[in-house]
Structure formats: C-alpha cells, structure tokens
N, C-alpha and C positions, 0 to 999 in steps of 0.2 A: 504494500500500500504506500502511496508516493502519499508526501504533504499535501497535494495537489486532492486527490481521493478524498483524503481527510478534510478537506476547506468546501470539497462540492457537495457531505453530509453532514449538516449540523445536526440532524439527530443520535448521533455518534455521542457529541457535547452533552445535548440537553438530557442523556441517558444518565450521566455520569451523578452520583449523589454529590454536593456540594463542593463540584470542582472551581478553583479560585481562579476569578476569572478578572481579568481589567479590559475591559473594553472590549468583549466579546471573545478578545483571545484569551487562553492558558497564560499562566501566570507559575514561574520559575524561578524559584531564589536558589535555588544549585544545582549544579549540571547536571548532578547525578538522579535528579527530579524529572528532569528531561530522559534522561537516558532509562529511567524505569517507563517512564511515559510511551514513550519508543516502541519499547521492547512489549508492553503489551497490545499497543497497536498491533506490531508486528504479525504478534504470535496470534493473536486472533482472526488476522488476517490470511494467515498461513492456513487456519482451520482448527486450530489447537483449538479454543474453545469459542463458542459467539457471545459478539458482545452483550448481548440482555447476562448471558450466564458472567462473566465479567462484570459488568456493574451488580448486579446481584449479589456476586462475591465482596465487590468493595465496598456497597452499602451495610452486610455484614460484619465485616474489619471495622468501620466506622461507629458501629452500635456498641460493638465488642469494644471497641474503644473509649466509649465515652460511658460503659461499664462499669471500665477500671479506673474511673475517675481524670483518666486523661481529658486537657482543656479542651474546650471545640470552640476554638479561636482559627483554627485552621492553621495551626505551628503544624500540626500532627498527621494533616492530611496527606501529604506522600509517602509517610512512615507506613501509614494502613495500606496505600496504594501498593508497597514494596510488601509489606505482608501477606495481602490478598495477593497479588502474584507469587510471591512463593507459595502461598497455598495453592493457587491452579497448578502451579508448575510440577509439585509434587502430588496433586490428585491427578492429573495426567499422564501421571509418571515419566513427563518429559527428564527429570531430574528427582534426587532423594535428598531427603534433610540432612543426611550426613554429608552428601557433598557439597550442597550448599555451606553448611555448619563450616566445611573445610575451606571453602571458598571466602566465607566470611569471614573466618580468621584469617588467613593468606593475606587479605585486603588489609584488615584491624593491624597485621603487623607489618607490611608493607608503607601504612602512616606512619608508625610509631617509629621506622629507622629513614624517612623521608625528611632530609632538611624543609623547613619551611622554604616555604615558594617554588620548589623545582616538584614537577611532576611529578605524579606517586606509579609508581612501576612494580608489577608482579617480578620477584625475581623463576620461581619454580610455580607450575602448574597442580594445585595438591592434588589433583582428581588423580 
C-alpha cells in the first residue's frame, strides 16, 4: 500500500479509535510512531489481518489501557498501537513473544551502549 492508497481512503483514518490527529493528518512525535504506523499499514495490506480486525484490536489495547490506570491524554497512544500489533503479530503467528522479547532487548541495549546523537544500530541479529 503506497501513501498515495492510504490518502484516497479516509475510512482507513476514521476507523482508527482516537488517532491524534492535527489537521486531518497523523500526528508523530517519534519516528518510531511512524515506523509502527507503517508496518501495520503494511501488514494489513499484505492480508495478515483486515483492518476492522486491526482497529478492533487497538481499540482493545486502549480500554486495557486506561484499565491500568494509564493517562488518556494521548502520551500512551502508540505504546497501545505497538502493543496491539504485537499482539496481531503473535496471534498470527507471523512472529512469537520470545522473539520479539529478544528483539526488544537487542534494541533496549543497543541504546544503552549508543553515544547520544549518533544513530542506534543492531550490532547481532538475536533471532
């Protein structure tokens, strides 16, 4: 799915449970917001799952969120988005929680030995 795809259906948008929005577009305060953003585009586009089952999922992550007492100020909404995708991604069995588990450390300590300001870089692939 090109950006282009995604700009000729706005019901894609108005599916989404309280996606933040400035001026009609997505609204991004880290890249890595975009790049989960992306990737479920993507994978939904692929066929992995459709998007009603996607926002259903997110909407869930969201409830379950504000469950746990977390604020719904919208600080927290790509945290859920990154969670409801790992959850499709491991009820699809595209992936399993131990490799993501190992995935996310790799990343956690790939910051931790990264100078400020230069690029963060996987040194080994843990999978």
């Amino acid at each position: 799915m090109s950006p282009h795809d995604w700009d000729s259906d706005p019901d894609k948008l108005t599916a989404l449970p309280r996606l933040p929005l400035d001026d009609g577009a997505s609204v991004f305060a880290e890249p890595w917001q975009a790049q989960a953003f992306a990737l479920a585009v993507r994978l939904s586009a692929q066929g992995h799952f459709t998007w009603k089952e996607w926002a259903a999922t997110l909407a869930a992550e969201l409830k379950a969120d504000a469950a746990r007492g977390k604020p719904d100020d919208g600080s927290r909404y790509y945290h859920c988005w990154l969670a409801a995708l790992e959850n499709l991604v491991v009820s699809k069995r595209l992936s399993d929680v131990a490799t993501l588990s190992a995935q996310r450390e790799a990343w956690a300590e790939a910051y931790r030995r990264t100078p400020h300001g230069q690029p963060i870089e996987l040194k080994d692939d843990p999978a």
